[in-house]
PDB file of N, CA, C and O in Angstrom:
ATOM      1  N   UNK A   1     110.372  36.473  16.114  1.00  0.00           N
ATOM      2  CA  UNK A   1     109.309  37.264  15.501  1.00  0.00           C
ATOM      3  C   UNK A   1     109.048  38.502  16.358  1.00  0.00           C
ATOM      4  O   UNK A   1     109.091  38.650  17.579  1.00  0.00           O
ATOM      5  N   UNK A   2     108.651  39.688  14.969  1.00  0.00           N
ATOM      6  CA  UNK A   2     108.087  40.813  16.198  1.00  0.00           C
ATOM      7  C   UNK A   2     107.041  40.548  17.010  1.00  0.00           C
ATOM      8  O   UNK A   2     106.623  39.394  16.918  1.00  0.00           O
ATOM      9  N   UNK A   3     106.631  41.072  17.578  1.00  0.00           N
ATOM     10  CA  UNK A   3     105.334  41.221  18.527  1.00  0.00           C
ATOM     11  C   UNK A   3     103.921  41.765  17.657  1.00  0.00           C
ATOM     12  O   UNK A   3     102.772  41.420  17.933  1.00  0.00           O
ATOM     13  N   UNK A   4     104.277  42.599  16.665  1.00  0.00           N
ATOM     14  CA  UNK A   4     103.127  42.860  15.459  1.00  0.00           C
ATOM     15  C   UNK A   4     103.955  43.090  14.277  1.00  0.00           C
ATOM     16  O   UNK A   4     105.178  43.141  14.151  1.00  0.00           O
ATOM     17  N   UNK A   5     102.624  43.267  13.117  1.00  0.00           N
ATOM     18  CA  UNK A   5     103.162  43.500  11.854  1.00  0.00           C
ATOM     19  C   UNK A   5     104.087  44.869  11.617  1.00  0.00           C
ATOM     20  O   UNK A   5     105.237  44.966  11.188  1.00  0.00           O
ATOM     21  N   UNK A   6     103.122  45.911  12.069  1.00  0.00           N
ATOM     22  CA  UNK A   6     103.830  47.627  12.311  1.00  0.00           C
ATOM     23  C   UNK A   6     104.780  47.585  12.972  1.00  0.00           C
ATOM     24  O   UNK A   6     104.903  48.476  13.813  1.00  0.00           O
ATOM     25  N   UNK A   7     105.594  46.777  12.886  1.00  0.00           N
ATOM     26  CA  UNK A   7     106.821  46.279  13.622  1.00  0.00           C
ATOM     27  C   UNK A   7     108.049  46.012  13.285  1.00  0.00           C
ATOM     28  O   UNK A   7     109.101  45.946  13.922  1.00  0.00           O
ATOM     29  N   UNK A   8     107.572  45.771  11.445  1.00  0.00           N
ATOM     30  CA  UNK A   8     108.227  45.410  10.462  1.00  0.00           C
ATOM     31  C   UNK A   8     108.030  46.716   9.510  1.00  0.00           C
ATOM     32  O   UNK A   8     107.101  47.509   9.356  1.00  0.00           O
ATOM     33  N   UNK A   9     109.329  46.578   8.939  1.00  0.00           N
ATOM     34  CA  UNK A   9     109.116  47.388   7.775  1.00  0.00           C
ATOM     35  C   UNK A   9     108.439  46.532   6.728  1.00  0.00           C
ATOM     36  O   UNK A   9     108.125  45.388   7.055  1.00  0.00           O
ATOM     37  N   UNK A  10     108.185  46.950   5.538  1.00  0.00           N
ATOM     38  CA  UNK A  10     107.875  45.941   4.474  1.00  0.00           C
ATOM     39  C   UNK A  10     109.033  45.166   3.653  1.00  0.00           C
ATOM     40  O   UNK A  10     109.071  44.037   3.163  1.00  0.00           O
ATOM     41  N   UNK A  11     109.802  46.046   3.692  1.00  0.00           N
ATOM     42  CA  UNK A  11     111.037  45.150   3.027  1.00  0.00           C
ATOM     43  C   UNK A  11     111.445  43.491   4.238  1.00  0.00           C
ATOM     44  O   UNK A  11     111.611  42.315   3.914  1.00  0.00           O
ATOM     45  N   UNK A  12     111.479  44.245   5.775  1.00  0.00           N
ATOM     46  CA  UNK A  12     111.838  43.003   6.589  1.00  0.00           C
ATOM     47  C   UNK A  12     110.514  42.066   6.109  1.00  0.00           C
ATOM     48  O   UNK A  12     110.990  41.079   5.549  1.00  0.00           O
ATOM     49  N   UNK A  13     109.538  42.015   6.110  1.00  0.00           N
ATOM     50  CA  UNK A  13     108.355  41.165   6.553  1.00  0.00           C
ATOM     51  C   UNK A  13     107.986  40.431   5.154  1.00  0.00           C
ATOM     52  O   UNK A  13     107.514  39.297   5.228  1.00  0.00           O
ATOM     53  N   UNK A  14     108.198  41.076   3.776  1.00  0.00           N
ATOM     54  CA  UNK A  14     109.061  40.660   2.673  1.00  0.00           C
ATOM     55  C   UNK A  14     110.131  39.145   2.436  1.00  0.00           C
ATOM     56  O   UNK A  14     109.909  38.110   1.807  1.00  0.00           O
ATOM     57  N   UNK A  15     111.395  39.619   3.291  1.00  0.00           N
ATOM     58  CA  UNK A  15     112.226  38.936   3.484  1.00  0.00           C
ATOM     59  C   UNK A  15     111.417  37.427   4.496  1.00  0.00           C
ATOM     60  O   UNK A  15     111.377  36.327   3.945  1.00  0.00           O
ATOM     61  N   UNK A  16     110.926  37.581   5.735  1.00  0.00           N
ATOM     62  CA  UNK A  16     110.346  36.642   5.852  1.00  0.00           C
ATOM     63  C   UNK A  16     109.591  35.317   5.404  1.00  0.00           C
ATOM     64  O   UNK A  16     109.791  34.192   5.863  1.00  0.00           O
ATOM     65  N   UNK A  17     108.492  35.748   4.210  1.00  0.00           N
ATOM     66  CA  UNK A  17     108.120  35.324   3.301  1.00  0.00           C
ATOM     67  C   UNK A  17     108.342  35.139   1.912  1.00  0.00           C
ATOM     68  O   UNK A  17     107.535  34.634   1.132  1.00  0.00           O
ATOM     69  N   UNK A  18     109.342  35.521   1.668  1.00  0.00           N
ATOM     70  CA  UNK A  18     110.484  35.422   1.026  1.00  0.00           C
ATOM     71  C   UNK A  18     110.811  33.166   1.487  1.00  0.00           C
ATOM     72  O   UNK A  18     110.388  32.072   1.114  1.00  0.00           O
ATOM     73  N   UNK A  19     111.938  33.838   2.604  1.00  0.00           N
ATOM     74  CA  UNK A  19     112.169  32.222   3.200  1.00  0.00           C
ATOM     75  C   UNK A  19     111.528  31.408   3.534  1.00  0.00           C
ATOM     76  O   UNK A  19     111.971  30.287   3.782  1.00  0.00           O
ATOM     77  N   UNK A  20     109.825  31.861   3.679  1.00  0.00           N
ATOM     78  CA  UNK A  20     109.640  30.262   3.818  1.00  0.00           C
ATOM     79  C   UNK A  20     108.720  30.073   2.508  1.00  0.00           C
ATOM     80  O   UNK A  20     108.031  29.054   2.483  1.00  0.00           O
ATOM     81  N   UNK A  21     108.632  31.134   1.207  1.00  0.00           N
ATOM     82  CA  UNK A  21     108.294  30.507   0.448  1.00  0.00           C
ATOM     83  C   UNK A  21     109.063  29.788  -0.835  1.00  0.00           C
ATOM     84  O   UNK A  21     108.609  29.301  -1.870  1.00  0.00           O
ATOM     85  N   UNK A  22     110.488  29.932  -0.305  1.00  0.00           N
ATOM     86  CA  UNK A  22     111.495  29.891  -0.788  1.00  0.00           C
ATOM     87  C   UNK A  22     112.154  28.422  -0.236  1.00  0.00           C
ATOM     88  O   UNK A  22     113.045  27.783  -0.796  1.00  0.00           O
ATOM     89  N   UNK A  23     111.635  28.167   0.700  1.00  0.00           N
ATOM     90  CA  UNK A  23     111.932  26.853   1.753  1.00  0.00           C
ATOM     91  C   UNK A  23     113.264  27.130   2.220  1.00  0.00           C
ATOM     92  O   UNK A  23     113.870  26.072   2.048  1.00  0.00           O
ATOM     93  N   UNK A  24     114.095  28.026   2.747  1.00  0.00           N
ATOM     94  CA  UNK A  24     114.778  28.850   3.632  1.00  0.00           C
ATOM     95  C   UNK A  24     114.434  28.476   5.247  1.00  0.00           C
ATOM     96  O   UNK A  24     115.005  27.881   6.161  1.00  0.00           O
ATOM     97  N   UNK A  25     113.346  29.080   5.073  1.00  0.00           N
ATOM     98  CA  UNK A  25     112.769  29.126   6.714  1.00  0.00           C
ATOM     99  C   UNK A  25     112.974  27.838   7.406  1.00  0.00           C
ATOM    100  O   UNK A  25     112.495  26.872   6.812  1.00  0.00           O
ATOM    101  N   UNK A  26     113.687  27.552   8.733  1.00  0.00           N
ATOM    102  CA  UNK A  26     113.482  26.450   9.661  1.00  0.00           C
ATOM    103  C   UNK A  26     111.925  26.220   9.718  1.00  0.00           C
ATOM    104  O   UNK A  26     111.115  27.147   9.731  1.00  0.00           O
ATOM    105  N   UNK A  27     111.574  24.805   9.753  1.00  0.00           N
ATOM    106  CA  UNK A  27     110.096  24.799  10.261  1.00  0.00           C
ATOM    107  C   UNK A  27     109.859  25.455  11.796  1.00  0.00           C
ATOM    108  O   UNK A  27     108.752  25.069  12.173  1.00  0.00           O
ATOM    109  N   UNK A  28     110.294  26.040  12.500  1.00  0.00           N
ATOM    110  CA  UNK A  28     110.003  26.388  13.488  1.00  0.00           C
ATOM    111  C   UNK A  28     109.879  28.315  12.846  1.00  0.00           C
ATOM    112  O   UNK A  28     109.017  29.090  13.260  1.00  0.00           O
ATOM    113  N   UNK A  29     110.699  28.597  12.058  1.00  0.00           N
ATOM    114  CA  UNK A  29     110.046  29.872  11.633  1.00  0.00           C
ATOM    115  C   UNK A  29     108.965  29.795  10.700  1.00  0.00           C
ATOM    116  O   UNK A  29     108.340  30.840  10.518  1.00  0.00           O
ATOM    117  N   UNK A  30     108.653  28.880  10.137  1.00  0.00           N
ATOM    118  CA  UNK A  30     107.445  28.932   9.744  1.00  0.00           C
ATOM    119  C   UNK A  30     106.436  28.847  10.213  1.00  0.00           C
ATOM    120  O   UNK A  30     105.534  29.467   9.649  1.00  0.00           O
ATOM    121  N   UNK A  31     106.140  28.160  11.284  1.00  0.00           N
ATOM    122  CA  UNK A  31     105.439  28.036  12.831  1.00  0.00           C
ATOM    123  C   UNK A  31     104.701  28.843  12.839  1.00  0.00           C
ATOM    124  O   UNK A  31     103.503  29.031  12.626  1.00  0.00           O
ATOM    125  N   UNK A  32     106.019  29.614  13.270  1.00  0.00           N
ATOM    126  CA  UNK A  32     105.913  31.411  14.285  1.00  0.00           C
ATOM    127  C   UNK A  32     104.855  32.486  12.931  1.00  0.00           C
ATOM    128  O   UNK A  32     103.758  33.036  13.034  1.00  0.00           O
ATOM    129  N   UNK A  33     105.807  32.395  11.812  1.00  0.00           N
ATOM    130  CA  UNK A  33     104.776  33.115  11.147  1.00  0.00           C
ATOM    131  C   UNK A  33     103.448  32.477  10.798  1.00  0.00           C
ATOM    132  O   UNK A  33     102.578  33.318  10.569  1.00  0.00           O
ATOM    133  N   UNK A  34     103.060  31.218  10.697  1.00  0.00           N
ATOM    134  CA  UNK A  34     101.834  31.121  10.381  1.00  0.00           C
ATOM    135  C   UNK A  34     100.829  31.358  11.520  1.00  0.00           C
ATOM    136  O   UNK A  34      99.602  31.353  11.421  1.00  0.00           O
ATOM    137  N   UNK A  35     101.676  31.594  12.776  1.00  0.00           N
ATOM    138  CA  UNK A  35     100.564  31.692  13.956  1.00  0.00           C
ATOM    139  C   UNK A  35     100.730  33.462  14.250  1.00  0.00           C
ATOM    140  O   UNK A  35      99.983  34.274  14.795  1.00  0.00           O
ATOM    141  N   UNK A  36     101.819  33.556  13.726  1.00  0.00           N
ATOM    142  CA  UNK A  36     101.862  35.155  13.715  1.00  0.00           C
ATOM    143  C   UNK A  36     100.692  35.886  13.268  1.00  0.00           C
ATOM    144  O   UNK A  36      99.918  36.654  13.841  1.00  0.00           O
ATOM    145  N   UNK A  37     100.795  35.347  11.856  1.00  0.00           N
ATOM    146  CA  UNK A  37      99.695  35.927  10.744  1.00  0.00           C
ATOM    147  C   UNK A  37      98.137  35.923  10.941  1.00  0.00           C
ATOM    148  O   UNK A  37      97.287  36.573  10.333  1.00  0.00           O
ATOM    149  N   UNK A  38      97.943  34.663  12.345  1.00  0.00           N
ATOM    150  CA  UNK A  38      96.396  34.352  12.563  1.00  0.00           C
ATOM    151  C   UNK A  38      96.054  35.436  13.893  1.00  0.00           C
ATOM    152  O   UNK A  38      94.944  35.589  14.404  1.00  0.00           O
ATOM    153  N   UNK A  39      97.302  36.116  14.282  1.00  0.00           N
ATOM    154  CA  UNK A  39      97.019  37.488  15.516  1.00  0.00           C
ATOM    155  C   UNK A  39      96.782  38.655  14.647  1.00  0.00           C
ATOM    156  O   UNK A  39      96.298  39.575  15.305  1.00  0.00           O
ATOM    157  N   UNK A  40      96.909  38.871  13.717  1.00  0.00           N
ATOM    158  CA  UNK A  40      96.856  40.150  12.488  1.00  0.00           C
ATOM    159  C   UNK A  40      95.521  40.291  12.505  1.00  0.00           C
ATOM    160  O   UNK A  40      94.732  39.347  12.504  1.00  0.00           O
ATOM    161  N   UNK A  41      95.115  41.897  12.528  1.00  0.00           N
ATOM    162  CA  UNK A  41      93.880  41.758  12.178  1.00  0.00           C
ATOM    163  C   UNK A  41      93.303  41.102  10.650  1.00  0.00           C
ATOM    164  O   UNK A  41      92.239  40.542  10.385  1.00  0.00           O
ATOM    165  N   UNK A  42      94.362  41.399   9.887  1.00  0.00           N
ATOM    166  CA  UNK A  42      94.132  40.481   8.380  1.00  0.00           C
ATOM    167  C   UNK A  42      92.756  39.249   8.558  1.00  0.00           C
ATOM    168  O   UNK A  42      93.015  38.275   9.265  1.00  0.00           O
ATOM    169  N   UNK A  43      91.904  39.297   8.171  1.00  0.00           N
ATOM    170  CA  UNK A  43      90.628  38.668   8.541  1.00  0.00           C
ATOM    171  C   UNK A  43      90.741  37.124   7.977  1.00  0.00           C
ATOM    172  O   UNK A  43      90.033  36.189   8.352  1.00  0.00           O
ATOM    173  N   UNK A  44      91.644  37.075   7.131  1.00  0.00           N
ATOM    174  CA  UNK A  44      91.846  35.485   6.136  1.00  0.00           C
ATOM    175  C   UNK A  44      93.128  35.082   6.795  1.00  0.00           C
ATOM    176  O   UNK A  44      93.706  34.187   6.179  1.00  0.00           O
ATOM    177  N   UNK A  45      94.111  35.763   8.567  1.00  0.00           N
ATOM    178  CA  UNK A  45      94.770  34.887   9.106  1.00  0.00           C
ATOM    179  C   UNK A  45      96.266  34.182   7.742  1.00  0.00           C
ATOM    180  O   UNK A  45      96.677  34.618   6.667  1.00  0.00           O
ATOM    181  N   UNK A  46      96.501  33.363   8.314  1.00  0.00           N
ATOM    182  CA  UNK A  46      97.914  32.542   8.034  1.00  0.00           C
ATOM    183  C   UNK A  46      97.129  32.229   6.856  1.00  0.00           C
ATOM    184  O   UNK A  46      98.032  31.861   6.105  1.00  0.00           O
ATOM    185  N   UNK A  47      96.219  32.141   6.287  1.00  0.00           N
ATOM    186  CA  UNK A  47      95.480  31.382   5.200  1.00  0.00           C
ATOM    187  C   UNK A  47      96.101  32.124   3.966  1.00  0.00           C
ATOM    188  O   UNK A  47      96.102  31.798   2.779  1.00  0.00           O
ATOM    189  N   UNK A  48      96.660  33.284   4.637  1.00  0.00           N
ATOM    190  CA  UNK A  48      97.299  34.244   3.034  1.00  0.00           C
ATOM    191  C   UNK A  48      98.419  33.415   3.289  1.00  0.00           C
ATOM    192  O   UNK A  48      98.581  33.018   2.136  1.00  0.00           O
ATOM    193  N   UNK A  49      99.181  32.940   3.845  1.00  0.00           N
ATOM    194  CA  UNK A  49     100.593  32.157   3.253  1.00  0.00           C
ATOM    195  C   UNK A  49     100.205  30.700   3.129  1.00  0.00           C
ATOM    196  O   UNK A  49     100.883  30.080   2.309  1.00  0.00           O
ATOM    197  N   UNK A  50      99.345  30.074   3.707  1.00  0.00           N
ATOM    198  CA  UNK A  50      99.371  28.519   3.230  1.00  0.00           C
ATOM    199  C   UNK A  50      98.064  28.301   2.323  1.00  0.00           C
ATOM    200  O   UNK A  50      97.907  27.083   2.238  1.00  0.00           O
ATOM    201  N   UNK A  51      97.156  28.913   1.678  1.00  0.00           N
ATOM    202  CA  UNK A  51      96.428  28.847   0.895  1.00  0.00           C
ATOM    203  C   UNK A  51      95.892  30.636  -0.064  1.00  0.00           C
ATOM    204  O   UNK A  51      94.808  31.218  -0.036  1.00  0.00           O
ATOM    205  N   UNK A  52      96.951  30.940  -0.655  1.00  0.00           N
ATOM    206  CA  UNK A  52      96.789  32.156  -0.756  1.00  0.00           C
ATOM    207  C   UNK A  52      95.492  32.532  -1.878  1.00  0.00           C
ATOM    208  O   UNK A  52      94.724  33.492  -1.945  1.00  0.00           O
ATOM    209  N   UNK A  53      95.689  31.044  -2.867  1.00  0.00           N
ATOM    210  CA  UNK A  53      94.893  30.797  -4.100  1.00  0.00           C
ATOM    211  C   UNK A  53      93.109  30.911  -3.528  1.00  0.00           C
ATOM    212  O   UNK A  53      92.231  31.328  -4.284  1.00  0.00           O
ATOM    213  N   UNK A  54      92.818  30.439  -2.024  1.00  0.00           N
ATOM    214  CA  UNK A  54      92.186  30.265  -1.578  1.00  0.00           C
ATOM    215  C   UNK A  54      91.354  32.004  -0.971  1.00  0.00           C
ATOM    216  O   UNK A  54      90.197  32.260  -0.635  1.00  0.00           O
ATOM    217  N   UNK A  55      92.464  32.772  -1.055  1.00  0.00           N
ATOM    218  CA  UNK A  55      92.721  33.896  -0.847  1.00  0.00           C
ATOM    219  C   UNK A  55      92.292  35.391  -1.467  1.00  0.00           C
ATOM    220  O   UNK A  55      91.938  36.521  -1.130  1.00  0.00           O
ATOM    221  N   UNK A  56      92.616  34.479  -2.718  1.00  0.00           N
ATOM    222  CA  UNK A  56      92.164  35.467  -4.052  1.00  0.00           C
ATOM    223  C   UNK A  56      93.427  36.086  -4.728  1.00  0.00           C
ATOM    224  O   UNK A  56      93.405  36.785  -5.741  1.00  0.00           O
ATOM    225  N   UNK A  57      94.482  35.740  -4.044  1.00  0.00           N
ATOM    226  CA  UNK A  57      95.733  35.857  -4.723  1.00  0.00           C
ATOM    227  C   UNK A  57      96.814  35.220  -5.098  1.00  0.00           C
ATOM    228  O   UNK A  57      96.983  34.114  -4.584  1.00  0.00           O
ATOM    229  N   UNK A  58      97.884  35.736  -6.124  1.00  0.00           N
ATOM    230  CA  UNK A  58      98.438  35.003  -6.318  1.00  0.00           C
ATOM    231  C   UNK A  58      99.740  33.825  -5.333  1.00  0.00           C
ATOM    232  O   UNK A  58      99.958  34.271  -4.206  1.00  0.00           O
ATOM    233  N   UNK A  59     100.182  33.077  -5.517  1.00  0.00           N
ATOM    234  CA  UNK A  59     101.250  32.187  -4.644  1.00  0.00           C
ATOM    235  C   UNK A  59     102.247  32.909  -4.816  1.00  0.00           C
ATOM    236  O   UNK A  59     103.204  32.257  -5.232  1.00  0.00           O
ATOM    237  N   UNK A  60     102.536  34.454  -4.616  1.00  0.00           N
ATOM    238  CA  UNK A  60     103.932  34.660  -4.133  1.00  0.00           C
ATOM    239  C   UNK A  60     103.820  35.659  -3.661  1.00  0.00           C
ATOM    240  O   UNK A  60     102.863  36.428  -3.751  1.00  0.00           O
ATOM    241  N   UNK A  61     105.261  35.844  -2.813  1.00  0.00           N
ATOM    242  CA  UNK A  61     105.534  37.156  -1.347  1.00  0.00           C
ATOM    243  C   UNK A  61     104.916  38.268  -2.020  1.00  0.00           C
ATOM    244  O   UNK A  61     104.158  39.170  -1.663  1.00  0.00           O
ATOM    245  N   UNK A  62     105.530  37.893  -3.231  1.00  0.00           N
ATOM    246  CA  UNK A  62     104.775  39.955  -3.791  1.00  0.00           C
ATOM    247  C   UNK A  62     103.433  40.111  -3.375  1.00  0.00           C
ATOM    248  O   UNK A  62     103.094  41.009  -2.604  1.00  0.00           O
ATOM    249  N   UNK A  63     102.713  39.341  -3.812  1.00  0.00           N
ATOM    250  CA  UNK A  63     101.306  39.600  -3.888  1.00  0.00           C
ATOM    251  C   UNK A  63     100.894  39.462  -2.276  1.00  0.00           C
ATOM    252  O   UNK A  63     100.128  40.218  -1.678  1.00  0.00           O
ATOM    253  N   UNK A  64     101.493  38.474  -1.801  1.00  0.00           N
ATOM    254  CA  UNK A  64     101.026  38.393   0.184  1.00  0.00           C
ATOM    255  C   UNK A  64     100.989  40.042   0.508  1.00  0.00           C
ATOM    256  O   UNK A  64     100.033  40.666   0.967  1.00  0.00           O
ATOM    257  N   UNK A  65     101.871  40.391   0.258  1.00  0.00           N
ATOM    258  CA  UNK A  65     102.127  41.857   0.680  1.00  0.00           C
ATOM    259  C   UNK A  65     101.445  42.578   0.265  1.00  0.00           C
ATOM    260  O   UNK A  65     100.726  43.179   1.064  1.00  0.00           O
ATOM    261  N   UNK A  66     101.348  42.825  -0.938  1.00  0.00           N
ATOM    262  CA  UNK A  66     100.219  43.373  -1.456  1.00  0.00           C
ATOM    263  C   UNK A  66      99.025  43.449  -1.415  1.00  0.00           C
ATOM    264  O   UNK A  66      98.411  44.459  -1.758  1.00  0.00           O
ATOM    265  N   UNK A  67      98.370  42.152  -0.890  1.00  0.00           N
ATOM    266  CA  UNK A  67      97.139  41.845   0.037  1.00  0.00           C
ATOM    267  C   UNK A  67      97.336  42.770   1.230  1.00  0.00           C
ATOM    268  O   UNK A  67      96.696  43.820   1.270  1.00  0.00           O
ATOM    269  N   UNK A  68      97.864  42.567   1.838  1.00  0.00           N
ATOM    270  CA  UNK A  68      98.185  43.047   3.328  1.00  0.00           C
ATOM    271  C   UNK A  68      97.904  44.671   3.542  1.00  0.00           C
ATOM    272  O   UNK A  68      97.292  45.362   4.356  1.00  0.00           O
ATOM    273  N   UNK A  69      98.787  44.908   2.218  1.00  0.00           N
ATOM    274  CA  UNK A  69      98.980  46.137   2.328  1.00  0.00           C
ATOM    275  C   UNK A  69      97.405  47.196   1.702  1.00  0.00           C
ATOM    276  O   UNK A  69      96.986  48.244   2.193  1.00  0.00           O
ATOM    277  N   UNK A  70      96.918  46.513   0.639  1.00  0.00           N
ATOM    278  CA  UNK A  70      95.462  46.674   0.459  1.00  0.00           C
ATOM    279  C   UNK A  70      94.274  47.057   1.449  1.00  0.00           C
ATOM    280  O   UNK A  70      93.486  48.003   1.471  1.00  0.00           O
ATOM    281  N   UNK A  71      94.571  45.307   2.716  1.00  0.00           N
ATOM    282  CA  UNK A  71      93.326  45.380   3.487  1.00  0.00           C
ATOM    283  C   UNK A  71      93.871  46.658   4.382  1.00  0.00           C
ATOM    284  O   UNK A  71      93.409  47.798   4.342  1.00  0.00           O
ATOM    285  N   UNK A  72      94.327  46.463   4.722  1.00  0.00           N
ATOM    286  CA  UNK A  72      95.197  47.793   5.680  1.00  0.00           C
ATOM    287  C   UNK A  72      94.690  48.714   5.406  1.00  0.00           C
ATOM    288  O   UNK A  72      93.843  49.148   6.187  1.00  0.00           O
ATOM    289  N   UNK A  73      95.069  49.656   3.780  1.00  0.00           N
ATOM    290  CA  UNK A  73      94.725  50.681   4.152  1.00  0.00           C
ATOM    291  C   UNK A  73      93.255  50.671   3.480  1.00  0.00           C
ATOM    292  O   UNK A  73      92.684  51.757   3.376  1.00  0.00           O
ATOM    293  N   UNK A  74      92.784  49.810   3.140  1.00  0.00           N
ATOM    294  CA  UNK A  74      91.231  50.155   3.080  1.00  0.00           C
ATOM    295  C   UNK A  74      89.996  50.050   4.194  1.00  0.00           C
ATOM    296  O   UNK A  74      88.783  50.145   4.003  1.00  0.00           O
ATOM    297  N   UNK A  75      90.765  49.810   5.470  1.00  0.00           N
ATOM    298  CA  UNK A  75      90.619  49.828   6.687  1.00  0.00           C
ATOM    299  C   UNK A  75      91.448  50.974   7.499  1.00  0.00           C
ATOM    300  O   UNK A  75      91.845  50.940   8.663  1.00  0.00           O
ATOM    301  N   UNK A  76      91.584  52.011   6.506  1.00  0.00           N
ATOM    302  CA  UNK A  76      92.359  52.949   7.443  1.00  0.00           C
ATOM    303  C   UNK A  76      93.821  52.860   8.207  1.00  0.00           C
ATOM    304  O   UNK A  76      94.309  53.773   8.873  1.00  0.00           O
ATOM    305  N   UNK A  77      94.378  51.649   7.985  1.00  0.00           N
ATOM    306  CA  UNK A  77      95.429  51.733   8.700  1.00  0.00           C
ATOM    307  C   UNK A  77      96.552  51.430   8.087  1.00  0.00           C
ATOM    308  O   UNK A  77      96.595  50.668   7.121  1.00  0.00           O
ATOM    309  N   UNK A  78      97.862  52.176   8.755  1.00  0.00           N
ATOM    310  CA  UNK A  78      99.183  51.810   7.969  1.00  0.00           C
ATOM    311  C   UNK A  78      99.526  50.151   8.364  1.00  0.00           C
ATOM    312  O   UNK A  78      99.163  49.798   9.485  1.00  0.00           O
ATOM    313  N   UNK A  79     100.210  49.125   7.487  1.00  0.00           N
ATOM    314  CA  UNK A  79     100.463  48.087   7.665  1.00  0.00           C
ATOM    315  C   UNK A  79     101.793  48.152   8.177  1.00  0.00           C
ATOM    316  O   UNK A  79     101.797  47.463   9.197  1.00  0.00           O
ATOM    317  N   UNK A  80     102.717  48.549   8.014  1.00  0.00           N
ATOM    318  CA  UNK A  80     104.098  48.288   8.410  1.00  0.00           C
ATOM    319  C   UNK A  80     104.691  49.839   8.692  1.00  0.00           C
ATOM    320  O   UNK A  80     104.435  50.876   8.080  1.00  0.00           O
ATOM    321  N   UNK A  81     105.437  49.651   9.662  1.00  0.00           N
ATOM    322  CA  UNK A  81     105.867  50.944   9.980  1.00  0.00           C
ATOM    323  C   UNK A  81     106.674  52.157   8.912  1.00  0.00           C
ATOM    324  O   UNK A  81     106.850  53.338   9.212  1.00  0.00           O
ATOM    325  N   UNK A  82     106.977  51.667   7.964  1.00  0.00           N
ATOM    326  CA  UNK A  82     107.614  51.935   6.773  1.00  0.00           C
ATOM    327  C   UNK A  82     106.598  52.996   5.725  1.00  0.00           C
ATOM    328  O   UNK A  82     106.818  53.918   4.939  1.00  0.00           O
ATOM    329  N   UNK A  83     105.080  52.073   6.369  1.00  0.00           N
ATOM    330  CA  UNK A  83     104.292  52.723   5.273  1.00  0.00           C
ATOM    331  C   UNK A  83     103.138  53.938   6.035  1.00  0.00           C
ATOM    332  O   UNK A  83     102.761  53.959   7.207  1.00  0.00           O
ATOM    333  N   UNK A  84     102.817  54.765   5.047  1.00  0.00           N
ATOM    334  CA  UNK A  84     101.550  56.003   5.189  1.00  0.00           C
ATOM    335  C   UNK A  84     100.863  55.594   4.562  1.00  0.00           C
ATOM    336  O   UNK A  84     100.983  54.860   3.580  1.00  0.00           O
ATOM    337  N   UNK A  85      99.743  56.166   5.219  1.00  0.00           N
ATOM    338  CA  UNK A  85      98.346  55.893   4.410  1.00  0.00           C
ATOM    339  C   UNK A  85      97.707  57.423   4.110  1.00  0.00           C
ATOM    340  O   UNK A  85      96.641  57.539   3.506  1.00  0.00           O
TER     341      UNK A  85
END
């Protein structure tokens, strides 16, 4: 795993969640990202990939991202290095 999200493009960080919602991912990469996701400033943590419904969105990568990419820039900031705000 990177060290942060802006670290990733969106297509890589995509692909991530992609595999483990795809059941791809070793449980040890799923691990990493669910503890990844709880260092994000993202305020709802790993809770967007293991309870996303809980979340307010839908159960798939598209929409994770799309969350992400929402709180981000309605907080001013680019989410992935890929993206402008």
């Amino acid at each position: 795993m990177k060290s942060n999200l802006m670290n990733y493009t969106e297509s890589e960080f995509l692909q991530l969640i992609q595999n483990t919602h795809n059941g791809v991912a070793t449980d040890q990469e799923v691990e990493e990202l669910v503890s990844f996701l709880d260092t994000t400033e993202y305020p709802e943590g790993s809770a967007l990939l293991t309870h996303p419904k809980m979340v307010g969105i839908e159960d798939t990568p598209e929409a994770m991202i799309a969350e992400l990419k929402r709180w981000y820039t309605e907080n001013g900031q680019p989410c992935f290095k890929d993206q402008q705000i």
